[in-house]
Backbone as JSON, one array per atom type, in Angstrom:
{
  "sequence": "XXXXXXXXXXXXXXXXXXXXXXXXXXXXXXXXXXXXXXXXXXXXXXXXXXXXXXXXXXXXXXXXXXXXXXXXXXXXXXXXXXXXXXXXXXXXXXXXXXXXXXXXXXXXXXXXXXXXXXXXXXXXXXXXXXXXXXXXXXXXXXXXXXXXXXXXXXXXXXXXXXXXXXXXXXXXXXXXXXXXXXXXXXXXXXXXXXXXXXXXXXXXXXXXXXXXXXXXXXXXXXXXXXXXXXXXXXXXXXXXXXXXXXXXXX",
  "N": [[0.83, -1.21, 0.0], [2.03, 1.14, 0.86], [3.89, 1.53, -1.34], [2.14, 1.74, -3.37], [0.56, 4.2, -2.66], [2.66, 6.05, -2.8], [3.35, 5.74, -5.82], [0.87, 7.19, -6.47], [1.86, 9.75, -6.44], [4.32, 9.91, -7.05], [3.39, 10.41, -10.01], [1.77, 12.55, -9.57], [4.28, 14.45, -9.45], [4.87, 14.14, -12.03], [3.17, 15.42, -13.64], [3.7, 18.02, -12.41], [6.29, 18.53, -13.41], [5.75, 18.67, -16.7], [3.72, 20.48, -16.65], [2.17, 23.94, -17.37], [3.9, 27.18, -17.35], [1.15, 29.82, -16.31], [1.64, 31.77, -14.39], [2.51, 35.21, -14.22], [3.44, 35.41, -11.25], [4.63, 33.99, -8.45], [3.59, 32.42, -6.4], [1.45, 31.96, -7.28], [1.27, 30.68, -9.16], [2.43, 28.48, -7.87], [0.18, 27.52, -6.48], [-1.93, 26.95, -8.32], [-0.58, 24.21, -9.67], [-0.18, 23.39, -7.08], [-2.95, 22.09, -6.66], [-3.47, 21.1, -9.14], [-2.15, 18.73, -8.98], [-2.94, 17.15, -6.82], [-5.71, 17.0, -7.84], [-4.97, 14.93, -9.46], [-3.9, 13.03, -7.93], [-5.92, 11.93, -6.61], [-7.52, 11.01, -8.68], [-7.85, 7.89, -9.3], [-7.39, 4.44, -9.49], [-4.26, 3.72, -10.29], [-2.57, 1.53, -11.0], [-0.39, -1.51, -9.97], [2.13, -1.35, -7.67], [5.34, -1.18, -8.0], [8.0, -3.49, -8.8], [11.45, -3.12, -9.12], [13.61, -4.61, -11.78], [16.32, -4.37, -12.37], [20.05, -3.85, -11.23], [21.12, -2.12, -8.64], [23.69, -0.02, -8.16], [26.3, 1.25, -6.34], [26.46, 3.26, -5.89], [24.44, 4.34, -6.94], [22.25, 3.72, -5.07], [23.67, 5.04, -2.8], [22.89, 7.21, -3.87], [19.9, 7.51, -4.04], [19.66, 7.06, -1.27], [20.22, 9.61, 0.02], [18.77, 11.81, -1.18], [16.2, 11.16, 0.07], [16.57, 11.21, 2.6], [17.2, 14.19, 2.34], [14.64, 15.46, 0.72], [13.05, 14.99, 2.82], [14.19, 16.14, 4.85], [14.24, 18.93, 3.47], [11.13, 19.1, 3.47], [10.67, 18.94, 6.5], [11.76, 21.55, 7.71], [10.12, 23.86, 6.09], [7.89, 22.81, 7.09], [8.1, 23.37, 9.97], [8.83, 26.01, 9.48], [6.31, 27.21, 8.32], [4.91, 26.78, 10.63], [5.58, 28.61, 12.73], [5.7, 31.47, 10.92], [3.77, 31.44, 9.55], [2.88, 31.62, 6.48], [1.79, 30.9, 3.46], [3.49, 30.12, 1.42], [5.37, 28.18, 2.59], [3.67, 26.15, 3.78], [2.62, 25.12, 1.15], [4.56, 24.76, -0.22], [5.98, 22.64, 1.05], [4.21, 20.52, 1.06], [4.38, 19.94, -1.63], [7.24, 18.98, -1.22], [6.57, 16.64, 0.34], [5.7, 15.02, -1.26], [7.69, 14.67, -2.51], [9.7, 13.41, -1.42], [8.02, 10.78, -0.91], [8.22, 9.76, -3.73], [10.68, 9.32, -3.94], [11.1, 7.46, -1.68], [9.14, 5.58, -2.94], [11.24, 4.32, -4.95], [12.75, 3.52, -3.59], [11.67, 1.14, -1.71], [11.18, -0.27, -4.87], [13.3, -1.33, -5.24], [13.93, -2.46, -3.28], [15.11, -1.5, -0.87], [16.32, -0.49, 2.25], [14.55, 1.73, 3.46], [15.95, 4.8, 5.39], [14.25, 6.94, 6.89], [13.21, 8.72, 9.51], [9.96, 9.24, 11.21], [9.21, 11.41, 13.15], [8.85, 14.9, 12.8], [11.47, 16.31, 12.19], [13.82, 14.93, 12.46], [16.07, 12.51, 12.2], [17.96, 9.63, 10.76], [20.42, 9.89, 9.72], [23.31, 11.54, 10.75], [24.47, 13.9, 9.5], [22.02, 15.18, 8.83], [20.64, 15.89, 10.34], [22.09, 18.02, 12.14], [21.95, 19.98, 10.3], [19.15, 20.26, 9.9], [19.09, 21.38, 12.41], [20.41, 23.67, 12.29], [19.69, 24.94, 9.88], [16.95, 25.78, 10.89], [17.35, 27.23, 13.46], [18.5, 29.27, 11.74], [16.61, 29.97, 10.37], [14.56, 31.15, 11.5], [14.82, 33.9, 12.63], [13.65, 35.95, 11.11], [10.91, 36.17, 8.81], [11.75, 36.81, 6.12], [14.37, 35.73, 6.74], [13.94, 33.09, 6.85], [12.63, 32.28, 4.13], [15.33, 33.0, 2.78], [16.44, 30.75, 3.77], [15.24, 28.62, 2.4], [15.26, 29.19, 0.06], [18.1, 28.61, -0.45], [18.21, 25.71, 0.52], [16.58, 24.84, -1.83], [18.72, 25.33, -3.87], [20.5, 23.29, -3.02], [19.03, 21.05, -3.32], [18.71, 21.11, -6.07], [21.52, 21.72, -6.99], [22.42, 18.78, -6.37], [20.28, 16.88, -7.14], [21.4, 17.45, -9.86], [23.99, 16.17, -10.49], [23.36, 13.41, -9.25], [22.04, 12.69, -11.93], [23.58, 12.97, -13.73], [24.78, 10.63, -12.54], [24.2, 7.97, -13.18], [22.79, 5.5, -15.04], [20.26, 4.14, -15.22], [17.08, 4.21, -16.25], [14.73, 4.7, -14.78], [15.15, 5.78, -12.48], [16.59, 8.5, -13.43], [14.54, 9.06, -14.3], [12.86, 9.87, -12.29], [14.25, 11.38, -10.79], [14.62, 13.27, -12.67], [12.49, 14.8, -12.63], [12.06, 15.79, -9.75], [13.93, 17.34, -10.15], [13.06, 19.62, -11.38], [10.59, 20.39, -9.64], [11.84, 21.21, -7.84], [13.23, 23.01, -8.78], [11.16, 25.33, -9.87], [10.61, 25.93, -6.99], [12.48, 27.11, -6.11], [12.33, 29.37, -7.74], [10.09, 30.34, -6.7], [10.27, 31.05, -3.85], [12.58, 33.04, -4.3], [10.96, 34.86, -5.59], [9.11, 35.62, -3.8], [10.89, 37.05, -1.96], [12.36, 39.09, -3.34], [9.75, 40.45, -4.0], [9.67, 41.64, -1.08], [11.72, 43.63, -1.02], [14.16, 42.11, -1.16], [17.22, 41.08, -2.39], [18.15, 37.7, -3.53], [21.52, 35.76, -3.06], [23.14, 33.59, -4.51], [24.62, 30.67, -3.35], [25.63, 27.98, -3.82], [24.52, 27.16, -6.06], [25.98, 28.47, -9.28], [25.88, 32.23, -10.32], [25.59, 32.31, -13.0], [24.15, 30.0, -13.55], [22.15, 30.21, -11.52], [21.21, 32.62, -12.06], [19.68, 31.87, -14.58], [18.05, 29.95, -14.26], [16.48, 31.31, -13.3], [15.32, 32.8, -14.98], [14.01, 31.09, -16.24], [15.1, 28.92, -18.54], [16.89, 27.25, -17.96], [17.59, 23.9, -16.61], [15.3, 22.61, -18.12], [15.09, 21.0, -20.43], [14.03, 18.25, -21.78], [16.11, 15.95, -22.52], [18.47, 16.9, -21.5], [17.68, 16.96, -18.2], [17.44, 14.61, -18.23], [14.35, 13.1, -18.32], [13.11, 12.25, -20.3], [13.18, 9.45, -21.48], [12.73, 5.64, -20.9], [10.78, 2.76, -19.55], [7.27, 2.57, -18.79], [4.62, 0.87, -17.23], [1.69, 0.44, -16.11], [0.07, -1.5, -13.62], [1.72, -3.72, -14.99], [3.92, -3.79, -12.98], [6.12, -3.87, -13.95], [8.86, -1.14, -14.2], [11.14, -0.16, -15.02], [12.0, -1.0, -17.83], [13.46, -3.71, -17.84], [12.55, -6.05, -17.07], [10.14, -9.12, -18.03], [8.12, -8.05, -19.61], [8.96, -6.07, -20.44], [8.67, -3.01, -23.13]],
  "CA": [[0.0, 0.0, 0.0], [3.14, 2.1, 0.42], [4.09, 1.81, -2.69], [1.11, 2.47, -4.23], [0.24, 5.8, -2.29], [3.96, 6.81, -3.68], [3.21, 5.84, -7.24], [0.68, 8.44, -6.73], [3.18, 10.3, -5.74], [5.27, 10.34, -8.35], [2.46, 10.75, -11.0], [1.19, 13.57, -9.09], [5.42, 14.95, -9.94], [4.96, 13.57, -13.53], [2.5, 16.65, -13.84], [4.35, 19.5, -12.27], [7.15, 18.26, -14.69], [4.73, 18.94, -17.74], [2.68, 21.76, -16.99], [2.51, 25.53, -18.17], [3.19, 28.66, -16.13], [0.01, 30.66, -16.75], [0.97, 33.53, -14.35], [3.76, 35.61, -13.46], [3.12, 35.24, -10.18], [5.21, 32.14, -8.54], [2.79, 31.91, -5.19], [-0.31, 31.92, -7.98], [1.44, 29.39, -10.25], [2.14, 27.35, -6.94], [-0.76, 27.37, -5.81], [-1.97, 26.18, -9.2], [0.11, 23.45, -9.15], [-0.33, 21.95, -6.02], [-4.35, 21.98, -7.01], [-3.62, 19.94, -10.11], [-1.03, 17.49, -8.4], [-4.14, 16.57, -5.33], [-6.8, 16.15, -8.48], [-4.45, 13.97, -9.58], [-3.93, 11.9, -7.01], [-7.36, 11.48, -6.89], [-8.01, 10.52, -10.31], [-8.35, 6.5, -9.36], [-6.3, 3.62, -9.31], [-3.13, 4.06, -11.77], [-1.95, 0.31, -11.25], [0.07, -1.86, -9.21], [3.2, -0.74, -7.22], [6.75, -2.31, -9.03], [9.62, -4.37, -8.14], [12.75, -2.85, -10.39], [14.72, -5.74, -11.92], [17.46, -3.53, -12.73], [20.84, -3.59, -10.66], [21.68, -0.58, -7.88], [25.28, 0.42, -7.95], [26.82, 1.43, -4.56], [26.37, 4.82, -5.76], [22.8, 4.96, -7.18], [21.93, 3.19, -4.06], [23.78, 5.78, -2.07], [22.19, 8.71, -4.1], [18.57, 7.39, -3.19], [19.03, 7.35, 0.42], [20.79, 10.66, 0.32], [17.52, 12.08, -1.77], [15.43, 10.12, 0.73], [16.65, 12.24, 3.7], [17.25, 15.49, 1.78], [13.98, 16.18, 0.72], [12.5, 14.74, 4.18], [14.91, 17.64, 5.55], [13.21, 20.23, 2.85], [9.44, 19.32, 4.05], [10.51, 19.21, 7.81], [11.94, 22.67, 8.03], [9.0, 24.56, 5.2], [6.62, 23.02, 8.1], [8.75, 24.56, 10.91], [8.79, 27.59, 9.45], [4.79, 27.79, 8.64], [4.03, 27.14, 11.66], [5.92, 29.91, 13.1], [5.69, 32.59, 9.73], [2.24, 31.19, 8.78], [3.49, 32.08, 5.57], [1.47, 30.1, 2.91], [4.32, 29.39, 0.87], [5.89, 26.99, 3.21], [2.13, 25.15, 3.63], [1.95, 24.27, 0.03], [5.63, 23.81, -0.79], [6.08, 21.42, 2.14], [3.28, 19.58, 0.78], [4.96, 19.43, -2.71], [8.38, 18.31, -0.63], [5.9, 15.26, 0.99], [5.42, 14.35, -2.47], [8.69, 14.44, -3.45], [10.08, 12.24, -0.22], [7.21, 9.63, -1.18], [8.56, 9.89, -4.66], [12.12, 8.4, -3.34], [10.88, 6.17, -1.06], [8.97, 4.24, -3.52], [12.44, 3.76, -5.4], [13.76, 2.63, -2.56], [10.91, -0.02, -1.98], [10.85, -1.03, -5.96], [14.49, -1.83, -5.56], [14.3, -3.5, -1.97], [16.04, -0.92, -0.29], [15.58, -0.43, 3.42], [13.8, 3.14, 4.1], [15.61, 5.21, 6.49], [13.71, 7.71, 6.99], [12.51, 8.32, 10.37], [8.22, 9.34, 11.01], [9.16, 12.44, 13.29], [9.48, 16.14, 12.14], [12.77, 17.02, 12.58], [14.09, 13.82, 13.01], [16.7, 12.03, 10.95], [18.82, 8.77, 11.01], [21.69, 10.39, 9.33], [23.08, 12.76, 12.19], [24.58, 15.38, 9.47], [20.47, 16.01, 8.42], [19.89, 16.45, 11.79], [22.9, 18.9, 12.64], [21.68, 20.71, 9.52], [17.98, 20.61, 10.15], [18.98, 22.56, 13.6], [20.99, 24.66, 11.32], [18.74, 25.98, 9.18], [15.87, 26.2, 11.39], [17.76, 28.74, 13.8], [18.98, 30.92, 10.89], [15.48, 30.77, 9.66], [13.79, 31.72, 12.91], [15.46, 35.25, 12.7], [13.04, 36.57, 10.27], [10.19, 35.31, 7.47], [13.09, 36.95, 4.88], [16.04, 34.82, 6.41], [13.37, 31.69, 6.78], [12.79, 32.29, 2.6], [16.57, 32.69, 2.11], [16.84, 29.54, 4.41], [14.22, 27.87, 1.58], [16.25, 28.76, -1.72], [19.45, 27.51, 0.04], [17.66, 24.23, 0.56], [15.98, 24.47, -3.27], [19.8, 25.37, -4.67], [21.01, 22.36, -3.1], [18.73, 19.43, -4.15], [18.95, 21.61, -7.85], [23.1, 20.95, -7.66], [22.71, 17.35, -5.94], [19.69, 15.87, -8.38], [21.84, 17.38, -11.34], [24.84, 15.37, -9.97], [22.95, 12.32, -9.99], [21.34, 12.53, -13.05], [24.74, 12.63, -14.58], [25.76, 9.73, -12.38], [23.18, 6.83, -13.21], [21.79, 5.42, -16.54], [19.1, 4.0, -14.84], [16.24, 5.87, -16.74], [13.5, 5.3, -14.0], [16.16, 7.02, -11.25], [16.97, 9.48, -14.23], [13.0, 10.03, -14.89], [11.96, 10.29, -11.03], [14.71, 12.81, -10.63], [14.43, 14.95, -13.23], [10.67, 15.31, -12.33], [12.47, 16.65, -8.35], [14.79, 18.8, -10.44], [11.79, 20.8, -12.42], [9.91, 20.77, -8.95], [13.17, 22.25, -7.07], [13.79, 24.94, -9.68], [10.14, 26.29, -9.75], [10.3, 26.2, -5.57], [13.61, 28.39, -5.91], [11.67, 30.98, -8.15], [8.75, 31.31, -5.87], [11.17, 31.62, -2.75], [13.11, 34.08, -4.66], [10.21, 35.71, -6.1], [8.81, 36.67, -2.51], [11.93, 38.03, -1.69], [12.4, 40.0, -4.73], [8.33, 41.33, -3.43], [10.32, 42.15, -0.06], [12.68, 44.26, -1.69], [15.59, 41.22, -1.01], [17.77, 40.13, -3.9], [19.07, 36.6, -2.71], [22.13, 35.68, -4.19], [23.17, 32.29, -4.23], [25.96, 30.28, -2.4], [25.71, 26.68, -3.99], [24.83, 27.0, -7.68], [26.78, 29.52, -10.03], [25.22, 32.79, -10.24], [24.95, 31.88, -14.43], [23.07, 28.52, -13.77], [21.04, 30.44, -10.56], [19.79, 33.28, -13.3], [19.24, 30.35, -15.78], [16.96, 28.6, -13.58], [14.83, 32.02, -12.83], [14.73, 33.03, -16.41], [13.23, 29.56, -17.21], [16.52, 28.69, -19.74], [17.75, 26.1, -16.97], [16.87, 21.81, -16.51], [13.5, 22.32, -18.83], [15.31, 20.19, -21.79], [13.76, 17.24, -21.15], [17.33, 15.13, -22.59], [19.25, 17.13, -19.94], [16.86, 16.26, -17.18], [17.05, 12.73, -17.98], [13.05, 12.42, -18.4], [12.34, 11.98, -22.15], [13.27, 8.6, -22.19], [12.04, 5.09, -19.63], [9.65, 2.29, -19.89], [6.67, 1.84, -17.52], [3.46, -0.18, -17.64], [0.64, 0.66, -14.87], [-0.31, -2.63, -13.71], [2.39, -4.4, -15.14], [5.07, -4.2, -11.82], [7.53, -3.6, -14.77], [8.61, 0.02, -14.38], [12.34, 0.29, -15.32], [12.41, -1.77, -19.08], [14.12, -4.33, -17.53], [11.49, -7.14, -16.98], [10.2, -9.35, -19.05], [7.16, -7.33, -20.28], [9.23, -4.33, -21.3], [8.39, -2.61, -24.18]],
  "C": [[0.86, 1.25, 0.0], [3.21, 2.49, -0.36], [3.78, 2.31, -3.52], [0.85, 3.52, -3.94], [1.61, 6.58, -3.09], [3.77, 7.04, -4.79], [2.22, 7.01, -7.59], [1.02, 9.36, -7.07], [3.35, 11.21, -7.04], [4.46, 10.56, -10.2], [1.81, 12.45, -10.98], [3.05, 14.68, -9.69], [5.38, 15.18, -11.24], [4.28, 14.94, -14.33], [3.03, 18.08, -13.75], [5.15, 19.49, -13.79], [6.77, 18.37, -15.38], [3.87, 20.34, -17.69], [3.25, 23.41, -16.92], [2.7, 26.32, -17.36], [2.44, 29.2, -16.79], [0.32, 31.99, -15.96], [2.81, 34.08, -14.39], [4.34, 35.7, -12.18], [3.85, 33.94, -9.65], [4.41, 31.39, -7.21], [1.43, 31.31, -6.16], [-0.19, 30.3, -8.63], [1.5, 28.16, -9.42], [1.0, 26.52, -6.64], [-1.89, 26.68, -6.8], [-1.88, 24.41, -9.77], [0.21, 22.39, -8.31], [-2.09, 21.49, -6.61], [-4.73, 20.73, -8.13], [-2.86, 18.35, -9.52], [-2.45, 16.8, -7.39], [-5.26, 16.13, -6.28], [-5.81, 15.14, -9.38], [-4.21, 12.66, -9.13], [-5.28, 11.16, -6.51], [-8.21, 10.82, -7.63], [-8.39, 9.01, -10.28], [-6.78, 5.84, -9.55], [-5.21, 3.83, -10.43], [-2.7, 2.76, -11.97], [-1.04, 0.21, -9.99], [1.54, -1.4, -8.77], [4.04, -1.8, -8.18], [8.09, -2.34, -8.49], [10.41, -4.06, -9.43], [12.92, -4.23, -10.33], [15.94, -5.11, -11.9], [18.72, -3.59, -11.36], [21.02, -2.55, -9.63], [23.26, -0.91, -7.89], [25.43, 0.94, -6.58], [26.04, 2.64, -4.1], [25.29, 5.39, -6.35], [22.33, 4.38, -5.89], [21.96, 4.36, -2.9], [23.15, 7.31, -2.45], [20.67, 8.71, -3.69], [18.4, 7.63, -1.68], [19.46, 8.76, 0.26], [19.7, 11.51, 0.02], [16.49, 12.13, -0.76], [15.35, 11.42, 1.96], [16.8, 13.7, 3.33], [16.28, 15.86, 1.72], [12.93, 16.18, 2.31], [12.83, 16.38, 4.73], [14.27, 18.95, 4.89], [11.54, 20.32, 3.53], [9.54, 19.64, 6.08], [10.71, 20.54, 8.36], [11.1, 23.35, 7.24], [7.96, 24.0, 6.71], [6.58, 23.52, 9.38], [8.77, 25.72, 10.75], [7.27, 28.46, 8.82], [4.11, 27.4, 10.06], [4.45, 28.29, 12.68], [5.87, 31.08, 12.6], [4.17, 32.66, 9.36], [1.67, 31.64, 7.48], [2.82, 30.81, 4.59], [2.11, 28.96, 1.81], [4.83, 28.31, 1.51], [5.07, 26.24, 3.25], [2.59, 24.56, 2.43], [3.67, 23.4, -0.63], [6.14, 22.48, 0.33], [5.35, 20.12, 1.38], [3.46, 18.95, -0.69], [6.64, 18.71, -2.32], [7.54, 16.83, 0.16], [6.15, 14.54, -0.14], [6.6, 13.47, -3.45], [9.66, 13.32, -2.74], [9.31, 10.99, -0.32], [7.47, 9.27, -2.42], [9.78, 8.6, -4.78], [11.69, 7.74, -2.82], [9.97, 4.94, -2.08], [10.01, 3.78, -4.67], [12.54, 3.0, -4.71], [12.68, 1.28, -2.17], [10.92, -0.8, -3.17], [12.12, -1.76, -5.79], [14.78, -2.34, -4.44], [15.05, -2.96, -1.1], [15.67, -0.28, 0.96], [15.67, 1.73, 3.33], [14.66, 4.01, 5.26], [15.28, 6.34, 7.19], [12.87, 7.6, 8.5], [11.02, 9.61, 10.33], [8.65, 11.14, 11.73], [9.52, 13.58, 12.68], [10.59, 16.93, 12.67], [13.81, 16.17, 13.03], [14.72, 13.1, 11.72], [18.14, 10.99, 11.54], [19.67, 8.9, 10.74], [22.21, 11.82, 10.45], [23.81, 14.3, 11.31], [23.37, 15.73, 8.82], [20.49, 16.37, 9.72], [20.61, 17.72, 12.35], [22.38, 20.26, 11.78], [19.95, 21.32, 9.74], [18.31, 21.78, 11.35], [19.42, 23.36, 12.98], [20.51, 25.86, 11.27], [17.71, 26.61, 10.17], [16.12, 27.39, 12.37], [17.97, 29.57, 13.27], [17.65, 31.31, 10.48], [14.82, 31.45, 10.78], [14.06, 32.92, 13.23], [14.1, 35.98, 12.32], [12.34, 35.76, 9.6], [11.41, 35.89, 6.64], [14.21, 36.01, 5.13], [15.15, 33.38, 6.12], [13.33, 31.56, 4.76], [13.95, 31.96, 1.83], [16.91, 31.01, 2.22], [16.04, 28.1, 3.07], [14.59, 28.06, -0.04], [17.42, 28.36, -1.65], [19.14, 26.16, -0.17], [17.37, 23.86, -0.84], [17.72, 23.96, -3.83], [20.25, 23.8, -4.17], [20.73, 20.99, -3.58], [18.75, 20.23, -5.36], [20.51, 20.78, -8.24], [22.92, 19.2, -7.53], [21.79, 16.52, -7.05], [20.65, 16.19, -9.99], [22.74, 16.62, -11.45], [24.56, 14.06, -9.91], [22.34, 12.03, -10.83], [22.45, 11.82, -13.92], [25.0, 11.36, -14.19], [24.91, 8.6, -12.7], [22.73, 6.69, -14.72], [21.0, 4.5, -16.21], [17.49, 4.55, -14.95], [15.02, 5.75, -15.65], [14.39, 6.11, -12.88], [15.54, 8.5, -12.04], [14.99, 10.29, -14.38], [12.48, 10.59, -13.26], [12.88, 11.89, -10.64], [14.46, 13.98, -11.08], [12.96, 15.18, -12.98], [10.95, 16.19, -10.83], [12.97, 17.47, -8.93], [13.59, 19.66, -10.75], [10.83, 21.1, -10.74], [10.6, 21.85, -8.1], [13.06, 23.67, -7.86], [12.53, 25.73, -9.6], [10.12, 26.77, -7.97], [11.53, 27.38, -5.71], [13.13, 29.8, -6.45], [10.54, 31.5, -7.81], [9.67, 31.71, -4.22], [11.82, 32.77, -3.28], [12.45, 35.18, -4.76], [9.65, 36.61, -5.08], [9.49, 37.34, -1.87], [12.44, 39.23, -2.42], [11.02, 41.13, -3.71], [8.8, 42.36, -1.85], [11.65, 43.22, -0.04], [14.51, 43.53, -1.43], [15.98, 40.62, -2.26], [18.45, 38.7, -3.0], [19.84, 36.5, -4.15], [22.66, 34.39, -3.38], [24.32, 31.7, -3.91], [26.03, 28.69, -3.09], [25.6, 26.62, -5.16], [25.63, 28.47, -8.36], [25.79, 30.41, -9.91], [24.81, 32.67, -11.65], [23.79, 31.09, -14.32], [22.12, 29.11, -12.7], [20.3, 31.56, -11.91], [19.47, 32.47, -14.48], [17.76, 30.0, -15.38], [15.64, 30.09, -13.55], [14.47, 32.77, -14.17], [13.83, 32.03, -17.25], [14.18, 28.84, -18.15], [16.72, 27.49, -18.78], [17.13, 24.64, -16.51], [15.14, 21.91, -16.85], [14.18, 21.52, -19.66], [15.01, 18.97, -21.0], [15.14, 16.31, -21.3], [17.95, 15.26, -21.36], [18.55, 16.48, -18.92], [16.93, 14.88, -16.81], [15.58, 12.33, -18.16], [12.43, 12.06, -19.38], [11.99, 10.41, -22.68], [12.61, 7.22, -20.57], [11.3, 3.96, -19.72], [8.84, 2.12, -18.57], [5.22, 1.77, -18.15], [2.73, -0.16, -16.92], [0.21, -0.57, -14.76], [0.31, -3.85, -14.31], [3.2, -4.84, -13.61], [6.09, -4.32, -12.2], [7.48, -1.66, -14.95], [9.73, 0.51, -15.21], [13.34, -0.49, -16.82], [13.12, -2.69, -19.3], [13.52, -5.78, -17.36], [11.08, -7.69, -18.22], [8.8, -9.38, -19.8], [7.68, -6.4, -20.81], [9.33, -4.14, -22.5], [9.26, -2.19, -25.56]]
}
């Protein structure tokens, strides 16, 4: 049943990754966004959860858990800092960081890979998320402006780290679940930015180049679907073949 609530999940991703900005606005377009992703998930059964056949390497193995707890760490601090800012942005992008942590974890189930993700908020089996979660959450607690900065820091870094494993894996369901987090990351960095911009704050960025950070908010930056990794893939709803590796694949 896991599994399957994930595959939601990641269907409910499959969408962001595809759809149009209509405004200029990046709270409007969010808010958009999450609306279509929830009638999505709604939409009815999509098919049965799936067991990869496919191999893990040490180091696609180790990029899933790392994913796993990363975006955990993005939704736990966005819900720390609406419930103290009450700042709607953190509400909805939290709730697109749930999506994206249920996303990874049903990797890590298709491919048999123990979960470790622990249930509390703020809470993490790896102790440098946890050193970091306290981190952030004090610098954000200053201000709603440093909590925002504290929330395109977090975007920039799963932006560099999913582009990093994109490159490192030819695994195209990895390659497709990612690049569906990259395209969700980069729009969360230009609505964090964007309300800071509204606040008269320029953030300037500490983890990606400042080329590839105005890339990403011009729209120019991980839309090619090739780059991304998502163009290409096989999966079969109701097969339990997702990764073209089985012996239904297409």
């Amino acid at each position: 049943m896991k599994a399957k609530n994930a595959f939601l999940m990641v269907a409910g991703l499959a969408l962001i990754a595809g759809a149009c900005s209509k405004s200029d606005d990046p709270v409007e377009e969010l808010l958009t966004l999450e609306n279509e992703v929830k009638s999505t998930e709604m939409a009815g059964v999509l098919g049965d959860s799936c067991v990869f056949t496919a191999d893990l390497s040490a180091e696609e193995e180790a990029g899933l858990l790392l994913m796993r707890e990363e975006e955990k760490l993005a939704h736990d601090v966005y819900v720390t800092f609406y419930g103290k800012f009450g700042h709607i942005v953190f509400k909805n992008i939290s709730n697109s960081e749930s999506a994206h942590a249920n996303a990874v974890a049903y990797l890590l189930d298709g491919f048999n890979v123990e979960d470790p993700a622990l249930d509390g908020v703020g809470e993490f089996a790896n102790e440098a998320f946890q050193t970091m979660f306290s981190d952030l959450v004090e610098k954000g607690n200053v201000s709603l402006a440093e909590a925002l900065k504290v929330g395109a820091l977090i975007e920039e870094t799963d932006i560099a780290d999913l582009q990093n494993l994109i490159e490192a894996t030819d695994n195209e369901t990895i390659k497709r679940v990612y690049g569906n987090l990259l395209r969700g990351s980069t729009f969360h960095l230009k609505a964090f930015t964007g309300i800071l911009s509204r606040y008269g704050v320029t953030y300037v960025p500490t983890v990606l180049s400042q080329e590839d950070f105005d890339a990403i908010l011009a729209g120019s930056s991980t839309g090619d679907e090739e780059d991304s990794g998502t163009s290409t893939g096989t999966f079969t709803p109701g097969t339990g073949v997702c990764d073209g590796t089985g012996p239904n694949a297409g």
